[in-house]
MIKOLPA-796195 format. One record per residue (C-alpha): residue number from 1; x, y, z. Coordinates in steps of 0.5 Angstrom, whole numbers, always signed. Each point is the difference from the previous one (the first is absolute). Layout:
N
<vexba num="NUM" u="X" v="Y" w="Z"/>
...
This chain:
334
<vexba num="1" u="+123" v="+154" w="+21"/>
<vexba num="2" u="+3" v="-6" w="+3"/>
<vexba num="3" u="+2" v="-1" w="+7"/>
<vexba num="4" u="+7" v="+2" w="-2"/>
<vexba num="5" u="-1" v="+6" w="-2"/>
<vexba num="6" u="-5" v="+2" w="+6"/>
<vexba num="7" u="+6" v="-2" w="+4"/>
<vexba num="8" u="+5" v="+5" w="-3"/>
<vexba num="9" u="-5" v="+6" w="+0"/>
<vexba num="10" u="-1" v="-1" w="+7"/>
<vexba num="11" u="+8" v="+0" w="+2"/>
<vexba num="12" u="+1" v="+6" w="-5"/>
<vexba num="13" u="-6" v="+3" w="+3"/>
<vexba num="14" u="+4" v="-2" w="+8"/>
<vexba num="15" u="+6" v="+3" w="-3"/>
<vexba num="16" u="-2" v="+6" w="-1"/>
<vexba num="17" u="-4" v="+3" w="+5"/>
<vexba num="18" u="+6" v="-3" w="+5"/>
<vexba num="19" u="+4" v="+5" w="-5"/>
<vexba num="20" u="-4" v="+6" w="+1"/>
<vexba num="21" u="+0" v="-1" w="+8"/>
<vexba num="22" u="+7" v="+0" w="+0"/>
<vexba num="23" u="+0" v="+6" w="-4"/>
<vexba num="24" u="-3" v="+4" w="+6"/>
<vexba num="25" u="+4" v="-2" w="+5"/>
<vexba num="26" u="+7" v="+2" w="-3"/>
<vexba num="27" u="-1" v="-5" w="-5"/>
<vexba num="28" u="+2" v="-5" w="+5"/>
<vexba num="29" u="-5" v="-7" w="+1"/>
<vexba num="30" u="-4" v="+1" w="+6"/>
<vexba num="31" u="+2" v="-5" w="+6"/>
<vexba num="32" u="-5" v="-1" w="+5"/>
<vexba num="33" u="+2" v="+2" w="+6"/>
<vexba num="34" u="-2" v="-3" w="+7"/>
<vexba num="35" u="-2" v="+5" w="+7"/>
<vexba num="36" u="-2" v="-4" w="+5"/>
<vexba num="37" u="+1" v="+3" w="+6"/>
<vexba num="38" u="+5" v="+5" w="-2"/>
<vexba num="39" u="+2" v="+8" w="-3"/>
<vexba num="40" u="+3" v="+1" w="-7"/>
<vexba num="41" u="+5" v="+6" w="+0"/>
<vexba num="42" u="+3" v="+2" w="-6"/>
<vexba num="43" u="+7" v="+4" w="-1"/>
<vexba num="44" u="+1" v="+5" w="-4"/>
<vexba num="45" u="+3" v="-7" w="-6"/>
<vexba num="46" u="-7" v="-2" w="+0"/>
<vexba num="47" u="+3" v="-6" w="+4"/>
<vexba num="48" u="-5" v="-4" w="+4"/>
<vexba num="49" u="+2" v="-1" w="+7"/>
<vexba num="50" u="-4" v="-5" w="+4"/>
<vexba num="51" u="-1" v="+3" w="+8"/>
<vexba num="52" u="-3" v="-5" w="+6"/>
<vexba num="53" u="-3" v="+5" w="+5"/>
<vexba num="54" u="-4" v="-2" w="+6"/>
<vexba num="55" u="-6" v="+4" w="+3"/>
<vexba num="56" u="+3" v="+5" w="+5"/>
<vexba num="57" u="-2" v="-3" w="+7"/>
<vexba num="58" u="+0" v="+5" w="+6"/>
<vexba num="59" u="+4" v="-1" w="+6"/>
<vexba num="60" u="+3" v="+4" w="+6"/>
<vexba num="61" u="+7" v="+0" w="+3"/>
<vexba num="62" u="+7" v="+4" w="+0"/>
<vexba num="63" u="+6" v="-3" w="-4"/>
<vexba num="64" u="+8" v="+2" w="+1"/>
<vexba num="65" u="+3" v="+1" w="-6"/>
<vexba num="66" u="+6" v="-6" w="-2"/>
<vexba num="67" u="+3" v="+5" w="-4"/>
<vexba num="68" u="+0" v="+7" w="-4"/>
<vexba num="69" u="-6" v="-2" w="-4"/>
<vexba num="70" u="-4" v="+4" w="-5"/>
<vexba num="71" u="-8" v="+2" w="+1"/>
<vexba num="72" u="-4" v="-1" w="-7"/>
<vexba num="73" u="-7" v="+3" w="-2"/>
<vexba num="74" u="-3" v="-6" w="-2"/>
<vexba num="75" u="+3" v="-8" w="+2"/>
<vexba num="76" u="+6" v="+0" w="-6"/>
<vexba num="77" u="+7" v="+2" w="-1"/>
<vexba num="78" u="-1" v="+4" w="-6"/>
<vexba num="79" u="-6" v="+4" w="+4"/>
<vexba num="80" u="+2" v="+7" w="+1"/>
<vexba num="81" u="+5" v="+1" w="+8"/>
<vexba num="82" u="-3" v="+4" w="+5"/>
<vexba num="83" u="+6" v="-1" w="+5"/>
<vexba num="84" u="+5" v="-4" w="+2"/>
<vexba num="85" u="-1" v="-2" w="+7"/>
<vexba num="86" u="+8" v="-1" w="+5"/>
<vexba num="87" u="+1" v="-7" w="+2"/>
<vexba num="88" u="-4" v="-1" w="+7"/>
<vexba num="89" u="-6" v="+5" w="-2"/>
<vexba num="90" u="-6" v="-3" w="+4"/>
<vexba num="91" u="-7" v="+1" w="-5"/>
<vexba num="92" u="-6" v="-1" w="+2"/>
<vexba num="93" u="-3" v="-5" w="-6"/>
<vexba num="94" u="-8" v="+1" w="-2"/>
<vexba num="95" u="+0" v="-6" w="-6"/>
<vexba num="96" u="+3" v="-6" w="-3"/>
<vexba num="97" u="+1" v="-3" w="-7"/>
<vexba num="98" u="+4" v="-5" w="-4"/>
<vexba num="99" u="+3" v="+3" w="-7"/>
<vexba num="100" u="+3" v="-6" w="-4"/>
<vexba num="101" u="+2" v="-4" w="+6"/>
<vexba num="102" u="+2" v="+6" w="+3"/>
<vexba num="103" u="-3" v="+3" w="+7"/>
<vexba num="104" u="-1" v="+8" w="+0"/>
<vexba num="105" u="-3" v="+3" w="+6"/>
<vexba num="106" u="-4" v="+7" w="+1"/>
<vexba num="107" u="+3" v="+4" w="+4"/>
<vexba num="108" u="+0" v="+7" w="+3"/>
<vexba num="109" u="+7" v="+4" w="+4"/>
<vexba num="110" u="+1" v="+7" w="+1"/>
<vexba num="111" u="-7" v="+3" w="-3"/>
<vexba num="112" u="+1" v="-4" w="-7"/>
<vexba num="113" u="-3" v="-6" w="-2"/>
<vexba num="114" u="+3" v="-6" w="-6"/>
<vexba num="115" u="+0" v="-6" w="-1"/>
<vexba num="116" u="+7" v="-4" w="+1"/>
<vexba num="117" u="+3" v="-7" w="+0"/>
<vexba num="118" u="+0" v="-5" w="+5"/>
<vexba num="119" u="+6" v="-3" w="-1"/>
<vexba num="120" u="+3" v="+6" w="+5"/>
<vexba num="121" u="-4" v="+0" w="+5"/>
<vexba num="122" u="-1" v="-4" w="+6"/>
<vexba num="123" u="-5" v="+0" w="+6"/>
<vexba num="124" u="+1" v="+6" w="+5"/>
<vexba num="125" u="+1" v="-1" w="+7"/>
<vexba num="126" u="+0" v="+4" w="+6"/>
<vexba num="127" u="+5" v="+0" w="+4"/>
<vexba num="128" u="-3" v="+4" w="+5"/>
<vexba num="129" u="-2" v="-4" w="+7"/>
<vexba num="130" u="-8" v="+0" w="+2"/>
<vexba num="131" u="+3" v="-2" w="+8"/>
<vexba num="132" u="-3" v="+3" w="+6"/>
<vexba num="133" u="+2" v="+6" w="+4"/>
<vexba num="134" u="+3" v="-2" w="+6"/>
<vexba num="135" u="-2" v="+4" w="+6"/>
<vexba num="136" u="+7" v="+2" w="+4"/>
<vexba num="137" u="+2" v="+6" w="+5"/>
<vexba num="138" u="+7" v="+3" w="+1"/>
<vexba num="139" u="+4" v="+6" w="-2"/>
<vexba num="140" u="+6" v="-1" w="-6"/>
<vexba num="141" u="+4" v="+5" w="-3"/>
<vexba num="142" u="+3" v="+1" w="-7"/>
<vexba num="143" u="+7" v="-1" w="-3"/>
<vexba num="144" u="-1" v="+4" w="-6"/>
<vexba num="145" u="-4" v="+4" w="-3"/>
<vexba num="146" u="-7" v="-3" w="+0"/>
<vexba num="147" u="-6" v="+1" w="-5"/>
<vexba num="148" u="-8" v="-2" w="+4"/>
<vexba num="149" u="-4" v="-3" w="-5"/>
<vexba num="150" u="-7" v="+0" w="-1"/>
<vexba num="151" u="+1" v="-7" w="+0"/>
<vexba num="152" u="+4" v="-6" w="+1"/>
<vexba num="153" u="+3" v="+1" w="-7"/>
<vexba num="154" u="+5" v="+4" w="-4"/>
<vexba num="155" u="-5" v="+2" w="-5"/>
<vexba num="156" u="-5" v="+3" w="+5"/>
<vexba num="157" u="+0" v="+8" w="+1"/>
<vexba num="158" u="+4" v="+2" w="+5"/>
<vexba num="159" u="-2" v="+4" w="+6"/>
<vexba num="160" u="+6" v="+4" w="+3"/>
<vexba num="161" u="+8" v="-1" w="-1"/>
<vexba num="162" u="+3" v="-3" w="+7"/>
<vexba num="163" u="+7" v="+3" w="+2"/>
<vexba num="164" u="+5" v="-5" w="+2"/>
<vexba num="165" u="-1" v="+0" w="+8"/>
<vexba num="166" u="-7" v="+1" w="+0"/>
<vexba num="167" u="-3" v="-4" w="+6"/>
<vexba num="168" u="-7" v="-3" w="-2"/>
<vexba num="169" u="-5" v="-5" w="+4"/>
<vexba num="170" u="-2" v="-6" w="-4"/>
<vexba num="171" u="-8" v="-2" w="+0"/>
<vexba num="172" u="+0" v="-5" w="-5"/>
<vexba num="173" u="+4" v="-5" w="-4"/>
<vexba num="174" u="+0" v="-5" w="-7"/>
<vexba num="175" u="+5" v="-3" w="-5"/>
<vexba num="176" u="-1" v="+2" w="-8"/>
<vexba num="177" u="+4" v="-4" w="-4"/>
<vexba num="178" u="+5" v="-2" w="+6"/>
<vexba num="179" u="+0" v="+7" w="+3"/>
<vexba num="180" u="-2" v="+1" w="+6"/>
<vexba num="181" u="-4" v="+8" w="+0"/>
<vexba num="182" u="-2" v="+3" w="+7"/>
<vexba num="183" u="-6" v="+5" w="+1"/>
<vexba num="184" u="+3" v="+6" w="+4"/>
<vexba num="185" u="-2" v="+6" w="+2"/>
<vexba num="186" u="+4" v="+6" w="+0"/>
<vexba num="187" u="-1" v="+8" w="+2"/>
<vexba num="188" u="-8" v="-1" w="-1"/>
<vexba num="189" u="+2" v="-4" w="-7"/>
<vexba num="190" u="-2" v="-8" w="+0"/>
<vexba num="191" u="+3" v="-4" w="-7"/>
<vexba num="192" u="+4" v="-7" w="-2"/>
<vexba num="193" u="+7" v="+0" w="+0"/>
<vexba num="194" u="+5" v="-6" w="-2"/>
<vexba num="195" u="+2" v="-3" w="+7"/>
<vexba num="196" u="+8" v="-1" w="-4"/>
<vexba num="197" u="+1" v="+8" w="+3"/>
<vexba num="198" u="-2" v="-1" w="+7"/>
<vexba num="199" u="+3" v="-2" w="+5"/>
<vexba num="200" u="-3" v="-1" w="+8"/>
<vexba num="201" u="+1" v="+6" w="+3"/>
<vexba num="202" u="+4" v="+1" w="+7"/>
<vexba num="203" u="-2" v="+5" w="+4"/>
<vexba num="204" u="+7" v="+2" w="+4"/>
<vexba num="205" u="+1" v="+3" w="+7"/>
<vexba num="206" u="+4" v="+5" w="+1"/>
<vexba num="207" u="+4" v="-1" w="+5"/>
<vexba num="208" u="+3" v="+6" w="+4"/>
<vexba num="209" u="+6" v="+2" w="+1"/>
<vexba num="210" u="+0" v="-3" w="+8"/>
<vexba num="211" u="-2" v="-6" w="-1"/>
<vexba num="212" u="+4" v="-2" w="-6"/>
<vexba num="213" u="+6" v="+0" w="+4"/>
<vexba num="214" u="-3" v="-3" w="+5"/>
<vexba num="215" u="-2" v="-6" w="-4"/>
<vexba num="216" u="+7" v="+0" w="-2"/>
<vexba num="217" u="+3" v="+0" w="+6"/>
<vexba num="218" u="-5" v="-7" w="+1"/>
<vexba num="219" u="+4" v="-2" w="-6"/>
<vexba num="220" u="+6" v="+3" w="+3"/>
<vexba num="221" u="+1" v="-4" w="+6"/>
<vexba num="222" u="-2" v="-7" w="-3"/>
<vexba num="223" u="+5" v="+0" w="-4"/>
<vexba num="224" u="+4" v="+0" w="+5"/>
<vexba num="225" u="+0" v="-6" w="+3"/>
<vexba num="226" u="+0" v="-3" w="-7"/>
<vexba num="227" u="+3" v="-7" w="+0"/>
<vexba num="228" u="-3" v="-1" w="+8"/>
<vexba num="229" u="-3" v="-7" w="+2"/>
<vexba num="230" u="-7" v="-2" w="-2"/>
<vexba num="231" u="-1" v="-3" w="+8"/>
<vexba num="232" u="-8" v="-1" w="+1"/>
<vexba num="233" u="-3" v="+4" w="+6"/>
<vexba num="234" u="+7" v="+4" w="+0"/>
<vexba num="235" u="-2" v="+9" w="+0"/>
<vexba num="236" u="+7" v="+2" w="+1"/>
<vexba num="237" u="+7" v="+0" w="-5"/>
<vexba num="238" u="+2" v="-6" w="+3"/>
<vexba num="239" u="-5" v="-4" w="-4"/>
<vexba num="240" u="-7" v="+3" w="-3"/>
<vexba num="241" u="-6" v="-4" w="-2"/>
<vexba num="242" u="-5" v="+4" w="-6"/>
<vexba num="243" u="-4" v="+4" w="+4"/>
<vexba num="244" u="+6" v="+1" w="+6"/>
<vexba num="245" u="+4" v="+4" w="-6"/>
<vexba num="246" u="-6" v="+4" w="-2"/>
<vexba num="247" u="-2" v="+2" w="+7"/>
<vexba num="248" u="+8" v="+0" w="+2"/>
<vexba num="249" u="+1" v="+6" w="-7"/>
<vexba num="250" u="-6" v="+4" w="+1"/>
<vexba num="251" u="+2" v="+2" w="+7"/>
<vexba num="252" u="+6" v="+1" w="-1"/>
<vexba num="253" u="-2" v="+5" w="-6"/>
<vexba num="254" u="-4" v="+4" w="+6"/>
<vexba num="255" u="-8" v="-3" w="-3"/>
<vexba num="256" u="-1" v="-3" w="+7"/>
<vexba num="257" u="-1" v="-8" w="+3"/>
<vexba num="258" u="-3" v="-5" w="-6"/>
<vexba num="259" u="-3" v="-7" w="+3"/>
<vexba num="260" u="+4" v="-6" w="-1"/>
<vexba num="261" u="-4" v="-4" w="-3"/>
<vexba num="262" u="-1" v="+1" w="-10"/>
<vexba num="263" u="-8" v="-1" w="+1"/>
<vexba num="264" u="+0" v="+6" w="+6"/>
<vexba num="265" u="+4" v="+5" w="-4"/>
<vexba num="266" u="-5" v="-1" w="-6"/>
<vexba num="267" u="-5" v="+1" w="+5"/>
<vexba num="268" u="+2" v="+7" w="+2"/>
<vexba num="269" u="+3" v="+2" w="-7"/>
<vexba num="270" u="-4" v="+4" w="-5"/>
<vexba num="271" u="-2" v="-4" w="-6"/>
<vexba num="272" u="+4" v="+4" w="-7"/>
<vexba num="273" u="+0" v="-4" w="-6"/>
<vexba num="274" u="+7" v="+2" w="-2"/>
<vexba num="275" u="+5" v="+1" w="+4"/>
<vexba num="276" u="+5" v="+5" w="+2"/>
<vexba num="277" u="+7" v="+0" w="+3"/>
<vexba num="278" u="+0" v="-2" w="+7"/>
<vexba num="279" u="-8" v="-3" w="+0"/>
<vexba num="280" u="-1" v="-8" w="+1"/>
<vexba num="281" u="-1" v="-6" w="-3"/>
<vexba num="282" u="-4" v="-4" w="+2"/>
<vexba num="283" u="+0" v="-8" w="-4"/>
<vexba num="284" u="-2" v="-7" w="+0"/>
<vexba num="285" u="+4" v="-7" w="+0"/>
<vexba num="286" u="-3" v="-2" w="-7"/>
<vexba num="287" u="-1" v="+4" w="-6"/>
<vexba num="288" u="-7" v="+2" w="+0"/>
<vexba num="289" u="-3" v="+0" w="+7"/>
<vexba num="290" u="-2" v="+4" w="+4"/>
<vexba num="291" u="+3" v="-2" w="+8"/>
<vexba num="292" u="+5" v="+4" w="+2"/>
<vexba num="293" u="+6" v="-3" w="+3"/>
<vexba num="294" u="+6" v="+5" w="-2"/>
<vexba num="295" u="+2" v="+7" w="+0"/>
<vexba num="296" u="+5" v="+5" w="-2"/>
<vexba num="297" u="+2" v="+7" w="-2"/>
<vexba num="298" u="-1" v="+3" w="-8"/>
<vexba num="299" u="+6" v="+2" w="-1"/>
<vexba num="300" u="-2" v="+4" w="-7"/>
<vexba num="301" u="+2" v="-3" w="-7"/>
<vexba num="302" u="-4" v="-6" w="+1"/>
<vexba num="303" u="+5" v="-3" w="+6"/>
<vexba num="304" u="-3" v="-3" w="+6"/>
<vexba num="305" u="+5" v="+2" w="+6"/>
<vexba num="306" u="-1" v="-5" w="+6"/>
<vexba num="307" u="+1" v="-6" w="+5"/>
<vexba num="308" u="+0" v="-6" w="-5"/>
<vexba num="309" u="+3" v="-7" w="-1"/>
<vexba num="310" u="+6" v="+0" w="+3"/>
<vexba num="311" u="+2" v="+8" w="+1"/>
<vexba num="312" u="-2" v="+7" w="-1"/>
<vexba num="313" u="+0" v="+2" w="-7"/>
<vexba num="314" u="-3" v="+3" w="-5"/>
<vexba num="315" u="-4" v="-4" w="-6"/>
<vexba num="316" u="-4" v="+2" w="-6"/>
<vexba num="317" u="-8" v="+0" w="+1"/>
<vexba num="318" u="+0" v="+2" w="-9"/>
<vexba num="319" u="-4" v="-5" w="-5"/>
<vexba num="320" u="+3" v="-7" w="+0"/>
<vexba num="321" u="+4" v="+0" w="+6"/>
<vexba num="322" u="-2" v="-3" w="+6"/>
<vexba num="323" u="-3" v="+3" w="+4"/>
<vexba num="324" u="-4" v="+4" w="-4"/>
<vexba num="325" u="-7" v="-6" w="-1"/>
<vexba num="326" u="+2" v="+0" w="+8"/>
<vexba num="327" u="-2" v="+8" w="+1"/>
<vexba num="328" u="-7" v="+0" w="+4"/>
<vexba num="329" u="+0" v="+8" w="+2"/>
<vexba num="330" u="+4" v="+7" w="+0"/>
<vexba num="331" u="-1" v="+3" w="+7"/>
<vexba num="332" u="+1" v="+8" w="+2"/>
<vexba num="333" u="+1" v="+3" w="+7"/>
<vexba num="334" u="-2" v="+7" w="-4"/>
């Protein structure tokens, strides 16, 4: 046998056996295939499709939902849902893994645990405030119906239902999220409630009947000398200086002699913090200081009545007026 025919057999006999291999796997020559780092999956075609898949790797943290996304059992879009979670759900992810370039996270919400895709999901944030409780003392009441909380959240438990009206006694206070929250305590109950509904609680006088009149009767003849010239030192209709017309008006109205002097009336006077009818005010000549240099009659609805300028008149003591920075002290001879 020559080297020619030894070649030919050895090619037949090559031949045959990649013939029967082929045979046994559909009649189709086998392809090597390559598997390094990688799962084979094979659809119901008999297709061969390549997958990356990394290690899962444990990790801790909420996410918030970008959009309506749907959880898996395993980390792949063709893998069985187990739900589909809301836009802005919060989850609590337990692992990670990449997936055909792709990050999935483990992740558990509302009893049920899945895997779903990174791509909808971001880093959940708490918007709720670590900030320290301030200790502050005072008595407020509420403008509506007012729920107390267990604490400064509206996600807390509530306590009890505050009717409108309801006047409470602050101990605490903190702001969460930009809401200022207060510490009350009510009827035996103590709690948080939003700041939003409460306003700074005035006790009001009463006032009887008696009285009454007799603070207007001050108001009464004041007004009567309207318009009558501001003269320094002068006590009398013929020219008034500011504690000349409020000594002047207050006997006339039948409560008896006032020193001619704003300091002195200050000094005899029942310190109120908000004035009524027929009471003194007592002012400073720049807007915050504390010396007293003036004085007239509260004439109600925020207007002074007194010797200022140039006459007897009445002026506004409201927010942005001018005399309203100047106001040192309220005075009541009750």
């Amino acid at each position: 046998m020559n080297k020619q025919t030894v070649f030919k057999a050895i090619t037949a006999t090559t031949l045959t056996l990649s013939l029967g291999l082929g045979a046994l796997v559909n009649n189709q020559p086998q392809q090597p295939t390559q598997t390094n780092a990688t799962n084979v999956l094979q659809d119901s075609a008999n297709k061969i499709t390549m997958v990356s898949s990394s290690k899962a790797t444990k990790i801790s943290g909420k996410y918030k939902t970008t959009a309506a996304l749907n959880m898996r059992k395993g980390a792949s879009t063709s893998s069985t849902k187990i739900t589909t979670l809301k836009k802005g759900t919060v989850v609590t992810a337990t692992y990670k893994k990449k997936v055909s370039g792709t990050t999935w996270y483990k992740v558990k919400h509302g009893g049920k645990t899945g895997w779903v895709s990174g791509s909808y999901l971001k880093k959940y944030k708490s918007t709720t405030s670590t900030a320290k409780a301030t200790k502050i003392s005072g008595k407020y009441k509420t403008k509506s119906v007012l729920n107390m909380r267990k604490s400064a959240s509206l996600k807390s438990g509530k306590i009890t239902t505050l009717k409108k009206g309801a006047v409470v006694t602050a101990s605490y206070k903190k702001t969460v999220s930009g809401t200022t929250w207060y510490k009350v305590k009510h009827s035996s109950k103590t709690g948080w409630v939003s700041s939003s509904y409460l306003k700074k609680y005035k006790k009001t006088t009463t006032v009887s009947s008696s009285n009454l009149a007799l603070r207007n009767k001050v108001i009464s003849v004041g007004s009567q000398y309207l318009g009558v010239p501001y003269v320094w030192g002068g006590m009398s209709p013929s020219g008034f200086d500011c504690s000349g017309f409020t000594a002047y008006a207050y006997k006339k109205a039948g409560y008896g002699t006032l020193p001619h002097n704003s300091r002195s009336q200050r000094a005899i006077t029942k310190k109120v913090s908000s004035p009524e009818v027929g009471d003194l005010i007592f002012f400073t000549a720049t807007p915050g200081g504390s010396t007293i240099t003036h004085v007239g009659l509260y004439a109600g609805n925020n207007k002074v009545l007194h010797a200022a300028g140039d006459k007897v008149q009445y002026q506004s003591v409201a927010k942005g007026s001018y005399w309203e920075p100047r106001i040192v002290s309220y005075g009541s001879l009750d």
